[in-house]
N, C-alpha and C positions, 0 to 999 in steps of 0.2 A: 473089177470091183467085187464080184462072189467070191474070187480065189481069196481076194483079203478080207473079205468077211469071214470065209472059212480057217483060218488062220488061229492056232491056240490065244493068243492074244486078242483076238477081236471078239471071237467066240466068248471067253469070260467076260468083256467088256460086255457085249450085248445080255450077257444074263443080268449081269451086275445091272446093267438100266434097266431090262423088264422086272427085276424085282423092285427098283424104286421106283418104277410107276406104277407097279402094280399096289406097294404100300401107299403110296401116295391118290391111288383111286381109292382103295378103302377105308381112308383115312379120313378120306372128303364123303366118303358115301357115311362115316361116322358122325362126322360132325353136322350134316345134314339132317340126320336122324337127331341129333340133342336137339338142332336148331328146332326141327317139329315138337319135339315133348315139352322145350323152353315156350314156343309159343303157345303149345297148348295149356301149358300151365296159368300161362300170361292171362289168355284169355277166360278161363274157367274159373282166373280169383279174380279178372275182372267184371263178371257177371254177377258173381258170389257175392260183390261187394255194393251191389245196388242195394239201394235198402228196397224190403218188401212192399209190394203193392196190389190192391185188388185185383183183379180178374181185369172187371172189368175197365179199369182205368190204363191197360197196358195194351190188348186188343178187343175184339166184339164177334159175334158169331158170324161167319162165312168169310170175314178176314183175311189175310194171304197170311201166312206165315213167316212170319220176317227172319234174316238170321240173328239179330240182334235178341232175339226172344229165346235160344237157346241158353238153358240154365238160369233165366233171371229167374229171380224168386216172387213168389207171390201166394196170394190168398185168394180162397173161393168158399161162400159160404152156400148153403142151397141145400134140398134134399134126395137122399139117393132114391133112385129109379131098381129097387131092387130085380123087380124083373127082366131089365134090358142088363143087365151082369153077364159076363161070357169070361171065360179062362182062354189062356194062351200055349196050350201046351208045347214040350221040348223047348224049354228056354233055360238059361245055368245060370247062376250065379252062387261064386266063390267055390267052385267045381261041384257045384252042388245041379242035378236036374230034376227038373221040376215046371212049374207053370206060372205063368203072370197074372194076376186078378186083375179083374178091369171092373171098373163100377160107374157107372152113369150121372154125376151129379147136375139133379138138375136146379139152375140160379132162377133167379128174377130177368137175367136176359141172356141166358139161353144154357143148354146144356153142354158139358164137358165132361167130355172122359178120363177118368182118374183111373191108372197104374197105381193099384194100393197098395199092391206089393207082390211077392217072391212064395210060392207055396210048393213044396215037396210032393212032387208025387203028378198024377193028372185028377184032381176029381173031378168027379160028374158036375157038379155045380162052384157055380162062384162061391164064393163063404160066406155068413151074409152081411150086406154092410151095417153101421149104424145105423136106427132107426132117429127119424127126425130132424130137427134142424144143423148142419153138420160145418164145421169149418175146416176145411183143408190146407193147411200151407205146403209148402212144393216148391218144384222148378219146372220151367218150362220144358218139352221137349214137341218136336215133329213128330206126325203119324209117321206109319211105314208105309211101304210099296208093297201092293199088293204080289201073296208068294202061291206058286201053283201048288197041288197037293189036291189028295182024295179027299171027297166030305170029311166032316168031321162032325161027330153027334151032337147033338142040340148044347146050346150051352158054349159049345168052343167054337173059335176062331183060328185062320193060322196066324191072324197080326192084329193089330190096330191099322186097320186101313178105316183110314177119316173119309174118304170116298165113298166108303160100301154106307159106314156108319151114315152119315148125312140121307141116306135114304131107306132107311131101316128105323132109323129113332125119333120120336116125334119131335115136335119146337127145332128150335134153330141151334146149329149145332157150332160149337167151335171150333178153331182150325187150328188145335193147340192138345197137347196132351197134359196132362197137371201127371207129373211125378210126384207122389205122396209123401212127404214126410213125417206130417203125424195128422190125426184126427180128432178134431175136439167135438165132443157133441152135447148141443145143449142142455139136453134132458137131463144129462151127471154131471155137468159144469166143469168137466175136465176132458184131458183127453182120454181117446179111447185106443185100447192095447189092444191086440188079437195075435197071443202068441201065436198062432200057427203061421201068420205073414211073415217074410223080410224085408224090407224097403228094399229098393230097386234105387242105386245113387244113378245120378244122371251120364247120358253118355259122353263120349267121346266126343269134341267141335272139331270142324274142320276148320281150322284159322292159321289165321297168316302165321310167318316165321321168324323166327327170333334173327334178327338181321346182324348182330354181333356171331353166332355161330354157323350162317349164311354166311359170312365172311372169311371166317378159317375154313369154311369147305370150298369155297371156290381158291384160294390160297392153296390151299393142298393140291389142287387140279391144276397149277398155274404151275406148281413146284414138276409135275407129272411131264407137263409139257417140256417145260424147260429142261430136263433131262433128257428128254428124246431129243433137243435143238441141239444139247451141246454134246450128245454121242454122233449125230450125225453130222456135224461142225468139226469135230475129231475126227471122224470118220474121214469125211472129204480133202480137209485138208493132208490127210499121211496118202492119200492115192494121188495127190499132184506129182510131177514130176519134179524130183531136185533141182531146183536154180530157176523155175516155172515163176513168173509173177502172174498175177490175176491180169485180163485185158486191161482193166482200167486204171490199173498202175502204168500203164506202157505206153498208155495212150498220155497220160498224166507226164510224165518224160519229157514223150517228142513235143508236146504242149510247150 
């Protein structure tokens, strides 16, 4: 069987198959990949498309953080904590690095952390937030995991870890991040701008998969397979001997 594998004719046969299975794995490893950005898409207009709702009518402080809470939208009105403000230094957005503003907003039942936005550079201090009565709309997002690293000076953090926070900030704290998308404050009856911010759009979900191109990728694996059945299928049958039937034809005969 090696001599006939080693053979010019079988030798091109076996390339000719490892390269269609080899197109055939990357093919499906392709379409696995749209199936993920399909269903992320899926999922990210289908949270987009809730319509917006308080704070607190979605969850409550110490609450578990649901997945269904990622990116819905909502509102929080309350007043900033400007002293409990920390920056997040080395963070990028649109190749740009820079730092996260974090701002404290505290409600009528209980306080939430607001990502106000995107600022260039590390400063020493948060920037500061509106004074007074403040309404936030946003999206939701998860704290992070706490990241190891050296101190860092007063004022910064290496995350939003909701953990640390919850025993550091006074009142009861939410188990939710409000990504900022604008700020209206009531004292100017509009919103409020702070060119040196960038909003911060919301992350990446993990969700399910678009099961239409979950389906051409496992097709493409199926095609991968099937190639290697019918060169081995080929294979087996030219190394029979001439005039050979299979036992169970022989048997099928004297039957």
């Amino acid at each position: 069987m090696l001599r006939g594998l080693l053979t010019p004719r079988w030798v091109g046969l076996t390339i000719v198959m490892l390269l269609a299975v080899t197109a055939c794995v990357f093919l499906g490893l392709w379409q696995l990949g749209v199936a993920q950005d399909e269903g992320r898409k899926e999922a990210v207009a289908a949270a987009a498309a809730l319509p917006r709702a308080p704070l607190e009518q979605v969850t409550s402080p110490h609450s578990a953080f649901e997945p269904e809470f990622s990116n819905r939208p909502v509102s929080a009105t309350g007043s900033y904590a400007a002293e409990l403000g920390f920056v997040v230094p080395d963070r990028r957005l649109g190749g740009r690095v820079g730092s996260w503003v974090v701002g404290a907003l505290e409600t009528p039942e209980g306080v939430v952390p607001v990502l106000r936005g995107f600022v260039e550079g590390t400063p020493a201090a948060a920037p500061a937030p509106p004074e007074g009565t403040v309404t936030v709309l946003g999206t939701l997002g998860p704290g992070e995991s706490p990241r190891a690293g050296a101190a860092l000076p007063e004022g910064q953090r290496t995350g939003i870890d909701l953990a640390e926070l919850v025993n550091e900030w006074p009142g009861d704290l939410y188990n939710v991040v409000l990504l900022a998308a604008s700020e209206s404050a009531e004292s100017v009856g509009s919103a409020v701008v702070d060119p040196s911010l960038s909003r911060v759009p919301p992350p990446d979900l993990d969700t399910p998969l678009n099961f239409k191109n979950l389906a051409y990728a496992i097709q493409w694996w199926v095609f991968g397979l099937f190639a290697i059945w019918m060169w081995w299928k080929m294979f087996r049958a030219e190394q029979q001997p001439a005039g050979s039937e299979p036992v169970a034809s022989r048997e099928d005969a004297h039957a």
